[in-house]
TORDREN-527286 format. One record per residue: residue number from 1; residue in one letter; chain; x, y, z of N, C-alpha, C, O in turn. Coordinates in steps of 0.2 Angstrom, whole numbers, m for minus. Atoms other than C-alpha are relative to their C-alpha. Example, Ala and Ser with C-alpha at 12.3 -4.5 7.8 and 13.67 -1.06 7.14 Angstrom:
2
+-----+------+-----+-------+-------+-------+-------+-------+-------+-------+-------+-------+-------+-------+-------+
! seq ! type ! mol !  n.c1 !  n.c2 !  n.c3 ! ca.c1 ! ca.c2 ! ca.c3 !  c.c1 !  c.c2 !  c.c3 !  o.c1 !  o.c2 !  o.c3 !
+-----+------+-----+-------+-------+-------+-------+-------+-------+-------+-------+-------+-------+-------+-------+
!   1 !    A !   A !     4 !    m6 !     0 !    62 !   m22 !    39 !     4 !     6 !     0 !     9 !     5 !     3 !
!   2 !    S !   A !    m4 !    m6 !    m1 !    68 !    m5 !    36 !    m4 !     5 !     3 !    m1 !    11 !     4 !
+-----+------+-----+-------+-------+-------+-------+-------+-------+-------+-------+-------+-------+-------+-------+
//
This chain:
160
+-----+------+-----+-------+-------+-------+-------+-------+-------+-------+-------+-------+-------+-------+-------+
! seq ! type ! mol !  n.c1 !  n.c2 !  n.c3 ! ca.c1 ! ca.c2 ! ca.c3 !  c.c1 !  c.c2 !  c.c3 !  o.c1 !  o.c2 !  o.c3 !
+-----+------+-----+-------+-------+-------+-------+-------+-------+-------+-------+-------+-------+-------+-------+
!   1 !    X !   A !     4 !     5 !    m3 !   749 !   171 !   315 !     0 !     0 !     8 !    m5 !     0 !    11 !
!   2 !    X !   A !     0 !    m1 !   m10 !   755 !   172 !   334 !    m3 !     8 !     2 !    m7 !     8 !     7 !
!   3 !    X !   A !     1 !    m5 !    m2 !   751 !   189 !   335 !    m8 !     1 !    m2 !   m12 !     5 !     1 !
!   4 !    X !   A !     9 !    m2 !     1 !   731 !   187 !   328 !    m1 !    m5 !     6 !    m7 !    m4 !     9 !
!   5 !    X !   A !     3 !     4 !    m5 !   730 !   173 !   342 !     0 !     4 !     7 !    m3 !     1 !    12 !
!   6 !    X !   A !    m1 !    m4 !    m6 !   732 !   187 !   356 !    m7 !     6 !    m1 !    m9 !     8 !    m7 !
!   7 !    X !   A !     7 !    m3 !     2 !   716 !   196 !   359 !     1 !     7 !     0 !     1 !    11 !     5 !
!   8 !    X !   A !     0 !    m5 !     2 !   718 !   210 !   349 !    m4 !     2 !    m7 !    m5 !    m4 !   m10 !
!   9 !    X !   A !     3 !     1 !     6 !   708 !   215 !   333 !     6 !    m1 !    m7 !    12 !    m1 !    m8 !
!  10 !    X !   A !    m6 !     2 !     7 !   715 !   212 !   315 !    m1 !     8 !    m1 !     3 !     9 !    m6 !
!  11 !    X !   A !     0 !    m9 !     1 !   711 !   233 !   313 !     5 !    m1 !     3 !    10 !    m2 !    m1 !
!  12 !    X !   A !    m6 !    m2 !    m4 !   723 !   235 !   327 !     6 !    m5 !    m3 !     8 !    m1 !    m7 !
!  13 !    X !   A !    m7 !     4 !     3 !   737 !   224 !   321 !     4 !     2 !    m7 !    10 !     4 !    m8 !
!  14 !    X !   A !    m2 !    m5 !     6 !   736 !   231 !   302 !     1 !     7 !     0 !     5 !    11 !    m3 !
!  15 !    X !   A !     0 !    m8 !    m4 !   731 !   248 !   310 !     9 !     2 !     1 !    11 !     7 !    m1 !
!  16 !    X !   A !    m5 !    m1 !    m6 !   748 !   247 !   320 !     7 !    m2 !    m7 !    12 !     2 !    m7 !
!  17 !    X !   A !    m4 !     1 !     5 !   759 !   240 !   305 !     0 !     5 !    m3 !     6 !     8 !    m2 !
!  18 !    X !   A !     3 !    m6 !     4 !   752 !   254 !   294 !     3 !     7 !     4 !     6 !    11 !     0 !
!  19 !    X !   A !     0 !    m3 !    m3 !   755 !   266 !   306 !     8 !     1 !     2 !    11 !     7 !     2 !
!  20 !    X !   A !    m6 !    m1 !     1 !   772 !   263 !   309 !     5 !    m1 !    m8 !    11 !     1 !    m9 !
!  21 !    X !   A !    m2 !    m1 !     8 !   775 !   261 !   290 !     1 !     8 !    m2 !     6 !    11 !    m4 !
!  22 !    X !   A !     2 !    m7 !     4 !   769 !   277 !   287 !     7 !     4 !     6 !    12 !     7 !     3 !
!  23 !    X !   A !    m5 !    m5 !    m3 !   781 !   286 !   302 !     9 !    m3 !    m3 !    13 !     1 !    m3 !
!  24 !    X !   A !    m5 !     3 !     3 !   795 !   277 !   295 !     1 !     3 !    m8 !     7 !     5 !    m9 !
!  25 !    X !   A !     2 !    m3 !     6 !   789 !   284 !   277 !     3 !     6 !     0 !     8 !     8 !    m3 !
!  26 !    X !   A !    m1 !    m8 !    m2 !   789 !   301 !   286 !     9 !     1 !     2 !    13 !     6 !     1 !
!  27 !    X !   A !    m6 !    m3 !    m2 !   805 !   300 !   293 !     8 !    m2 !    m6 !    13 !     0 !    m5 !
!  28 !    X !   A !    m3 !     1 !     8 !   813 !   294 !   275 !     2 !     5 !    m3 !     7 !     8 !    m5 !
!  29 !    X !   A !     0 !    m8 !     4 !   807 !   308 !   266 !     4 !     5 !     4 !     9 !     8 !     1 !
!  30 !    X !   A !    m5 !    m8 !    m2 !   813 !   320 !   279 !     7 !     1 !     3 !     9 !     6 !     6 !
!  31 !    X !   A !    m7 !     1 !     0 !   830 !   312 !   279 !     2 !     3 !    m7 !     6 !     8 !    m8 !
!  32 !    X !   A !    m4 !    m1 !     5 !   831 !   312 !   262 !    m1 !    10 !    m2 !     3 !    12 !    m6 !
!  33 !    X !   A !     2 !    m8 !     1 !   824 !   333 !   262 !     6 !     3 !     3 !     8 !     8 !     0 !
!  34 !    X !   A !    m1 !    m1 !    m1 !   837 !   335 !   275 !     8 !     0 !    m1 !    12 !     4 !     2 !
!  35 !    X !   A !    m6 !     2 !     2 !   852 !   328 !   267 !    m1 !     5 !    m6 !     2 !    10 !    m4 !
!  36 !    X !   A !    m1 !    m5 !     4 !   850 !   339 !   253 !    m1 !     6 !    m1 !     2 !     9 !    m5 !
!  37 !    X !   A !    m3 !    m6 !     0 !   846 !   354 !   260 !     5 !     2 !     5 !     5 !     7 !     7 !
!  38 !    X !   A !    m9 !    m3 !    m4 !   865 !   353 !   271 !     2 !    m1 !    m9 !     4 !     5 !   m11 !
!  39 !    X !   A !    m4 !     1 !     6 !   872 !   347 !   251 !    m2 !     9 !    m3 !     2 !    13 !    m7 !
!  40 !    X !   A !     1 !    m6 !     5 !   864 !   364 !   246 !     1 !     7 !     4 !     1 !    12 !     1 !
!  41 !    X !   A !    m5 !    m4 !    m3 !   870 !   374 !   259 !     6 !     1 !     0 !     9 !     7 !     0 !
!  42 !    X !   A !    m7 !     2 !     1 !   887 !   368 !   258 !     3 !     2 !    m7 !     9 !     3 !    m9 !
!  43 !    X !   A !    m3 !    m4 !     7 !   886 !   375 !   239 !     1 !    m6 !    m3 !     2 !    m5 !    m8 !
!  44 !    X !   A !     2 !     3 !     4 !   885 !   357 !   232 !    m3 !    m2 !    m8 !     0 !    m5 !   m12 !
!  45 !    X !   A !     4 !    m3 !     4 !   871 !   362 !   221 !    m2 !     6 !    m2 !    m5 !    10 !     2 !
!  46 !    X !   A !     2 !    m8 !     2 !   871 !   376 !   209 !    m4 !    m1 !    m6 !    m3 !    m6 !    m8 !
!  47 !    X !   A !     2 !    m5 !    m6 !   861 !   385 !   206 !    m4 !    m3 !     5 !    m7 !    m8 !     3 !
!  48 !    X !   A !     5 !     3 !    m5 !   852 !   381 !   223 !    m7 !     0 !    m1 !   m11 !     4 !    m4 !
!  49 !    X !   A !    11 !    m1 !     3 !   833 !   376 !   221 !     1 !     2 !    10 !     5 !     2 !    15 !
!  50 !    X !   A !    m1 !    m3 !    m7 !   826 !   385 !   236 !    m2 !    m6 !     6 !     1 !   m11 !     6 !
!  51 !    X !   A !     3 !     3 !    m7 !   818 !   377 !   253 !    m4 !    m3 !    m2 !    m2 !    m9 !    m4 !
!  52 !    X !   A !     7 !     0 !     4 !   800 !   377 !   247 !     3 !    m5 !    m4 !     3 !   m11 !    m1 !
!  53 !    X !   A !     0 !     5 !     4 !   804 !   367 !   233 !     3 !    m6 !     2 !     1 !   m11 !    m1 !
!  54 !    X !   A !    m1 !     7 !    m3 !   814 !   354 !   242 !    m5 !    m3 !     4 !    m6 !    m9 !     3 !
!  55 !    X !   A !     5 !     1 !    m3 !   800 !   354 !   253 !    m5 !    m5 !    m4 !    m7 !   m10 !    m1 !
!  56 !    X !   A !     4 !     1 !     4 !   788 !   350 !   239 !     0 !    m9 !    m3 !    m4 !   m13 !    m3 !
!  57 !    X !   A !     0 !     7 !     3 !   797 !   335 !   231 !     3 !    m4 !     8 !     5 !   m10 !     9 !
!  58 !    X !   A !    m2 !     7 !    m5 !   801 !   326 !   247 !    m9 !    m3 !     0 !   m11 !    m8 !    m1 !
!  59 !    X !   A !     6 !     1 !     0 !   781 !   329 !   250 !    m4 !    m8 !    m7 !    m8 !   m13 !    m7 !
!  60 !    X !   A !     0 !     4 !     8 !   780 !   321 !   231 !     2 !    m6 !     0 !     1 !   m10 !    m3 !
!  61 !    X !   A !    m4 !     8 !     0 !   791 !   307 !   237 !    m5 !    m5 !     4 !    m8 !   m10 !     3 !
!  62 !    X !   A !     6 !     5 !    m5 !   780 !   303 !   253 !    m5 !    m2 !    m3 !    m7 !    m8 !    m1 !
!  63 !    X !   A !     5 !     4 !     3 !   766 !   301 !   241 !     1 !    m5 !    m3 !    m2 !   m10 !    m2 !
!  64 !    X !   A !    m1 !     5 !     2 !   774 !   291 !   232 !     1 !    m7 !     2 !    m1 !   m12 !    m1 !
!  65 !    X !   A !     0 !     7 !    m5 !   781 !   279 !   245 !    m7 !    m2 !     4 !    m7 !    m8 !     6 !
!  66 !    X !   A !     6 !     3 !    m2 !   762 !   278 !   252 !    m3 !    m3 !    m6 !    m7 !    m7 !    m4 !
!  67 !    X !   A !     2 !     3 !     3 !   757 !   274 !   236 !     2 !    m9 !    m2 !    m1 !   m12 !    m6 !
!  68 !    X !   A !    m3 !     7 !     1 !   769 !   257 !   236 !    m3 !    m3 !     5 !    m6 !    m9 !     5 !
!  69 !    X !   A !     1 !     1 !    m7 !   766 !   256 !   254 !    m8 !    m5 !     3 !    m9 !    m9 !     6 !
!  70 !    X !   A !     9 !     2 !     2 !   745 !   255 !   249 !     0 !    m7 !    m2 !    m3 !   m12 !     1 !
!  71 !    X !   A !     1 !     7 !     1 !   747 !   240 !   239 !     3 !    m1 !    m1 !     4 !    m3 !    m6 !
!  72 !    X !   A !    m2 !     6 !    m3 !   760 !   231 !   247 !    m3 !    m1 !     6 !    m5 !    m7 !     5 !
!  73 !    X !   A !     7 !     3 !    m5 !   748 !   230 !   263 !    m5 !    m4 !    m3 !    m9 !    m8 !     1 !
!  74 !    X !   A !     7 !     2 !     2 !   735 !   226 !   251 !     2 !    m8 !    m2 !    m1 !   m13 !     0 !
!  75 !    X !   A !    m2 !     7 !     3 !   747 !   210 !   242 !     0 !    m4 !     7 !    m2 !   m10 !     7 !
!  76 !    X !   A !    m2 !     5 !    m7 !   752 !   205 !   262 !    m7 !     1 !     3 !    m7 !    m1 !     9 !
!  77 !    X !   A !     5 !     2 !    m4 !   735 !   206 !   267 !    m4 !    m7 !    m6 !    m9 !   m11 !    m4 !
!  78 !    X !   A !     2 !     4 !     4 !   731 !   193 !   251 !     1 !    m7 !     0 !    m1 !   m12 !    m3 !
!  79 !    X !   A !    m3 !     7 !     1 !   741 !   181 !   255 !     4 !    m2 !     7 !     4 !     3 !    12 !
!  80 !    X !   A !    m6 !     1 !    m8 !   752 !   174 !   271 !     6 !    m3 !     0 !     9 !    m5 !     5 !
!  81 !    X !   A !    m6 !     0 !     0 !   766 !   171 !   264 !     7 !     7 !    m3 !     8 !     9 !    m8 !
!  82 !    X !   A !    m4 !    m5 !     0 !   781 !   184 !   267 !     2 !     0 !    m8 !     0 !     5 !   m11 !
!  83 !    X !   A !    m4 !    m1 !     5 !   790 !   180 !   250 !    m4 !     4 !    m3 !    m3 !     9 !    m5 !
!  84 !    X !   A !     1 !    m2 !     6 !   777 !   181 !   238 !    m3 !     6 !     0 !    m4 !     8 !    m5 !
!  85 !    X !   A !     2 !    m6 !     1 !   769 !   198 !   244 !     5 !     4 !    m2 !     4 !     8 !    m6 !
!  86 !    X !   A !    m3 !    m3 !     4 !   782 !   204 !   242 !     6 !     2 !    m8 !    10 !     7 !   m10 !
!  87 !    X !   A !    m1 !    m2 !     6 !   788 !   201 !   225 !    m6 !     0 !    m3 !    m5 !     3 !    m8 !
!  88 !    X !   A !     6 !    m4 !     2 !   770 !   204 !   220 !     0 !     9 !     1 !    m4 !    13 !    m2 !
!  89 !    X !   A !    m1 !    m6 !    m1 !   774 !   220 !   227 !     7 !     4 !    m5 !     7 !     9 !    m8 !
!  90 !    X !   A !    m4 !    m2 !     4 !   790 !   223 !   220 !     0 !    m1 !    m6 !     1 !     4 !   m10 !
!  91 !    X !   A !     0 !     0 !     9 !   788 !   216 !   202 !    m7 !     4 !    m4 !    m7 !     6 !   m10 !
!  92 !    X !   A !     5 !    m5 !     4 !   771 !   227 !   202 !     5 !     7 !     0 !     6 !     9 !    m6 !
!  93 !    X !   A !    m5 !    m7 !     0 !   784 !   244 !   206 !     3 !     0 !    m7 !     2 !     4 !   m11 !
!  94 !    X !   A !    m5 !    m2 !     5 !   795 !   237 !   193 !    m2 !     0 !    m5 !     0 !     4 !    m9 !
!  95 !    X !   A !     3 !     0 !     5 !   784 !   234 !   181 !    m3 !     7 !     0 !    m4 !     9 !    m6 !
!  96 !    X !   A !     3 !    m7 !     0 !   777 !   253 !   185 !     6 !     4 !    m4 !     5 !     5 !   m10 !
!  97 !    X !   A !    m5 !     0 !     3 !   795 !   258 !   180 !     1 !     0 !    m4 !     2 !     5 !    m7 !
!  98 !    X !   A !     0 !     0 !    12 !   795 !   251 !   161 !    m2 !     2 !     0 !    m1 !     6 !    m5 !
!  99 !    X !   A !     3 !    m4 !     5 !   780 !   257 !   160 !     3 !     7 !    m1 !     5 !     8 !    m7 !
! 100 !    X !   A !    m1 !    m5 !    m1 !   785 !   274 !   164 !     7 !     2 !    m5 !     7 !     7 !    m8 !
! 101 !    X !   A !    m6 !    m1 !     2 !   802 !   272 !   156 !    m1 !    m1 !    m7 !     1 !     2 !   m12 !
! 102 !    X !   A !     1 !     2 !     9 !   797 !   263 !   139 !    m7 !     9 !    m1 !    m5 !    12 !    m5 !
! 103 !    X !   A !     4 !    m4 !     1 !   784 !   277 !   139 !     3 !     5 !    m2 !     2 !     7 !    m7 !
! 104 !    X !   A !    m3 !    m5 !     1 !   796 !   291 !   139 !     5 !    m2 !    m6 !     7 !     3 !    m9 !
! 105 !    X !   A !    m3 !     1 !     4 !   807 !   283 !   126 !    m3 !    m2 !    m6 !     0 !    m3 !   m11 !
! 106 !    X !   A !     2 !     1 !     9 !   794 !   278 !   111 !    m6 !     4 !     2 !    m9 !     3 !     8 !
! 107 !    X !   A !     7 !    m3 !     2 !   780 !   288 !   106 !    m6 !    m4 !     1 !   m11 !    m1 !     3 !
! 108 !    X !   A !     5 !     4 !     3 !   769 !   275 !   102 !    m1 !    m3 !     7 !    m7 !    m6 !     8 !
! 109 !    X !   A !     1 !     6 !   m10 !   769 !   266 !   122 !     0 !     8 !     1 !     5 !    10 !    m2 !
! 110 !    X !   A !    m1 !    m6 !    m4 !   768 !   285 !   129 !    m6 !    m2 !     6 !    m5 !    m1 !    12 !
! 111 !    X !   A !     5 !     1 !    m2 !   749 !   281 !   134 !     1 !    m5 !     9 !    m2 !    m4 !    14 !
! 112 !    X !   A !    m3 !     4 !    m8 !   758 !   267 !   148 !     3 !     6 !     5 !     3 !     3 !    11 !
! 113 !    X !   A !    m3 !    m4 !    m4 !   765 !   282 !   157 !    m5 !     3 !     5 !    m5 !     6 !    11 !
! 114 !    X !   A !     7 !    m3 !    m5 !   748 !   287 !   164 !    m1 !    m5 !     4 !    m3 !    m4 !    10 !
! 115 !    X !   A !     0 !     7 !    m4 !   749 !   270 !   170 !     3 !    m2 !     9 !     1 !    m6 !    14 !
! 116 !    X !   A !    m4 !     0 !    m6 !   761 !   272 !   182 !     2 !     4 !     3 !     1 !    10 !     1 !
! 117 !    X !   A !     0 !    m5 !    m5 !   767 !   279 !   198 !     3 !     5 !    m1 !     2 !    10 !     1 !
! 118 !    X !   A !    m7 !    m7 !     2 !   782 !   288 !   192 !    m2 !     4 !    m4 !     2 !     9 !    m4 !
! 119 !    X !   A !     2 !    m6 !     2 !   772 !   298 !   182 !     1 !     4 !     4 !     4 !    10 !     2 !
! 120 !    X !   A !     1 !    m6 !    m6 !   768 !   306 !   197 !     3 !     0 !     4 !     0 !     3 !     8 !
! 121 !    X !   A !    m8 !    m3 !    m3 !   783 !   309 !   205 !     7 !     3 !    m5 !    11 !     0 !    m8 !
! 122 !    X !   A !    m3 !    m4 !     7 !   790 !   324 !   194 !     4 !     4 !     7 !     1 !     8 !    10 !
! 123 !    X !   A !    m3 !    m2 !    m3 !   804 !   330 !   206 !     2 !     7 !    m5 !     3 !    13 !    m2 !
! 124 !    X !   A !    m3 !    m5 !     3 !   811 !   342 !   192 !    m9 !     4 !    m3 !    m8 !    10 !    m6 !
! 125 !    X !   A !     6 !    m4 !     0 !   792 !   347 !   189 !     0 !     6 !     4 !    m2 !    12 !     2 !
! 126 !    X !   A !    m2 !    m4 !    m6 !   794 !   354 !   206 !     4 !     7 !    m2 !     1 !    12 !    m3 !
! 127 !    X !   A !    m5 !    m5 !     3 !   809 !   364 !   201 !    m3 !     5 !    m1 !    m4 !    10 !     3 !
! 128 !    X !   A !     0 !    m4 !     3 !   802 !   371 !   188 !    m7 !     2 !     1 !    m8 !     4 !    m4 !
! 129 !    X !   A !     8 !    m3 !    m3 !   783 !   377 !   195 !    m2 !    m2 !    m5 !    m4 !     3 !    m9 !
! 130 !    X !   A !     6 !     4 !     4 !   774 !   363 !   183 !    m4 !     2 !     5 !    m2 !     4 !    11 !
! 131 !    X !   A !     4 !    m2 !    m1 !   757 !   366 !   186 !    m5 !    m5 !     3 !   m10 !    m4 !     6 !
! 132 !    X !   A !     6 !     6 !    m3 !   751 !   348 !   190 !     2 !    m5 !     4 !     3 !   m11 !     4 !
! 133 !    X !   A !    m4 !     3 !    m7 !   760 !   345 !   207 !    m7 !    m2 !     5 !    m7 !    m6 !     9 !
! 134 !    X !   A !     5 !     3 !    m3 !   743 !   344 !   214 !    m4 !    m5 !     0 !    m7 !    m9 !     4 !
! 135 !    X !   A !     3 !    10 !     2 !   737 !   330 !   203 !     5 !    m1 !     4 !     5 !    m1 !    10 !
! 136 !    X !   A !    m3 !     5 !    m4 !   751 !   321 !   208 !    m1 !    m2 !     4 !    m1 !    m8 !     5 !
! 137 !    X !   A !     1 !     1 !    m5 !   748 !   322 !   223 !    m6 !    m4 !     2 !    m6 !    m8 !     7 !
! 138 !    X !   A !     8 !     2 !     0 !   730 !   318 !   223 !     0 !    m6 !    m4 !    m5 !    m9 !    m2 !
! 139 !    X !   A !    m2 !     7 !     2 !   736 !   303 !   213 !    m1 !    m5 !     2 !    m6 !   m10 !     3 !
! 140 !    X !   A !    m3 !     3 !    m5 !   746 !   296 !   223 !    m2 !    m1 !     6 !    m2 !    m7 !     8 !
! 141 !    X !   A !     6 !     1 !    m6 !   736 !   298 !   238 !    m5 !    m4 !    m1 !    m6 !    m9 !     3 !
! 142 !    X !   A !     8 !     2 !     1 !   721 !   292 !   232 !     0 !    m9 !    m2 !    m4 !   m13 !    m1 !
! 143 !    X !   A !    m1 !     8 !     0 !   730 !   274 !   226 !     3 !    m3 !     7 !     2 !    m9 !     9 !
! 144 !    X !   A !    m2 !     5 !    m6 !   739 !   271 !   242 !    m7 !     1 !     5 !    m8 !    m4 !     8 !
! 145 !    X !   A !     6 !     1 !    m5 !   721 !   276 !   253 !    m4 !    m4 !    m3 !    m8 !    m6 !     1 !
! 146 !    X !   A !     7 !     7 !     2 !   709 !   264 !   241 !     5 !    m6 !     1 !     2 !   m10 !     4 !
! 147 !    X !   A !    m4 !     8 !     0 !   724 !   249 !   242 !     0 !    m1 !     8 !    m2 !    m6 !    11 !
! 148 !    X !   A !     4 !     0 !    m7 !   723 !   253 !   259 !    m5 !    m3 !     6 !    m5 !    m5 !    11 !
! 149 !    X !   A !     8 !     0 !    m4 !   707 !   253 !   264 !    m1 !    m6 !    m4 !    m3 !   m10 !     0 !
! 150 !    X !   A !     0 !    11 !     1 !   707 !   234 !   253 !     4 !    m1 !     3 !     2 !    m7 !     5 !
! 151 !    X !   A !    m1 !     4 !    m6 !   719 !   229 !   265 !    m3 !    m2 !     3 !    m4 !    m8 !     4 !
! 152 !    X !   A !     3 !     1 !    m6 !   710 !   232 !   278 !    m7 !    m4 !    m1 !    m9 !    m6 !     4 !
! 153 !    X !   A !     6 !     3 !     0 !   694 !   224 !   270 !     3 !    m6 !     0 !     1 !   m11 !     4 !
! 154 !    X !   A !    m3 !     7 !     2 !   704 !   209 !   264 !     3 !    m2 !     7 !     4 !    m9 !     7 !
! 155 !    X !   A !    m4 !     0 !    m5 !   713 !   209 !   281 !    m5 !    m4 !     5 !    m5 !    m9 !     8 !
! 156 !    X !   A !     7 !     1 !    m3 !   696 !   208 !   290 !    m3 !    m8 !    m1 !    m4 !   m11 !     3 !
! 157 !    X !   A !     5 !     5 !     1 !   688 !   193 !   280 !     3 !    m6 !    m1 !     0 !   m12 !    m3 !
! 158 !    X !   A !    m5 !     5 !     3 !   705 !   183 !   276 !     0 !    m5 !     5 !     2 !    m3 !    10 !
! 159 !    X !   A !    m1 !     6 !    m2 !   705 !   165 !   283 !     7 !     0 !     2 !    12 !     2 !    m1 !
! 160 !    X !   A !    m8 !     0 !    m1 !   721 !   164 !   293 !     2 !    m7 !     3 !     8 !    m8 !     4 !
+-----+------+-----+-------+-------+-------+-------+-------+-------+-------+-------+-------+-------+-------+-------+
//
């Protein structure tokens, strides 16, 4: 609230949020990309996955964490109180989760797995040259730039 009283726009404010969410994102992923390729230098992991493919699932991660990142912006542009966007944020994750997890363990819930984000983050698909690393990707893109871009419309028209 202090900071929408200062003559800046509410673009620029969530712009600048977002903006540093996302290098923050960025410099996650390519810790954790890092961290694993000294563990697999060091002979940690055998057999070694190459470069390339660490490269891949960190990229795989980054979507993924934009894909949270999408609509937790979207819940904190919904509401103006810190707690509940973010357990609206967090219990939407966990609830992606079960689904993801009851889906892989009963047949009959499998259909939930499409549901959810963790579909789309197949690190060990990577590995193995699955074939639908670019859905994934295109997924996960595509939920955090539409939650997004409702931030930003909700952000605009929200009563502060």
């Amino acid at each position: 609230d202090l900071i929408l009283s200062r003559p800046v726009t509410r673009f620029q404010v969530l712009g600048s949020h977002v903006l540093f969410a996302l290098l923050g994102l960025a410099i996650l992923s390519t810790a954790v990309w890092s961290g694993t390729a000294i563990g697999v230098r060091m002979g940690f992991l055998t057999p070694a996955p190459d470069l390339q493919s660490l490269t891949l699932i960190s990229v795989n991660l980054f979507a993924l964490f934009f894909a949270v990142a999408g609509y937790s912006f979207l819940f904190s542009s919904l509401t103006s109180e810190t707690g509940r966007s973010n357990a609206l944020a967090g219990s939407l994750t966990a609830v992606f989760f079960f689904m993801k997890f009851i889906g892989d363990l009963w047949d009959r819930a499998s259909f939930l797995k499409t549901f959810s984000i963790f579909q789309y983050y197949d690190p060990a698909g990577v590995l193995l040259k699955a074939d639908h690393f670019t859905r994934d990707l295109v997924v996960l893109f595509v939920i955090g730039a539409v939650t997004l871009a409702g931030a930003f419309v909700v952000f605009q028209e929200r009563d502060v």
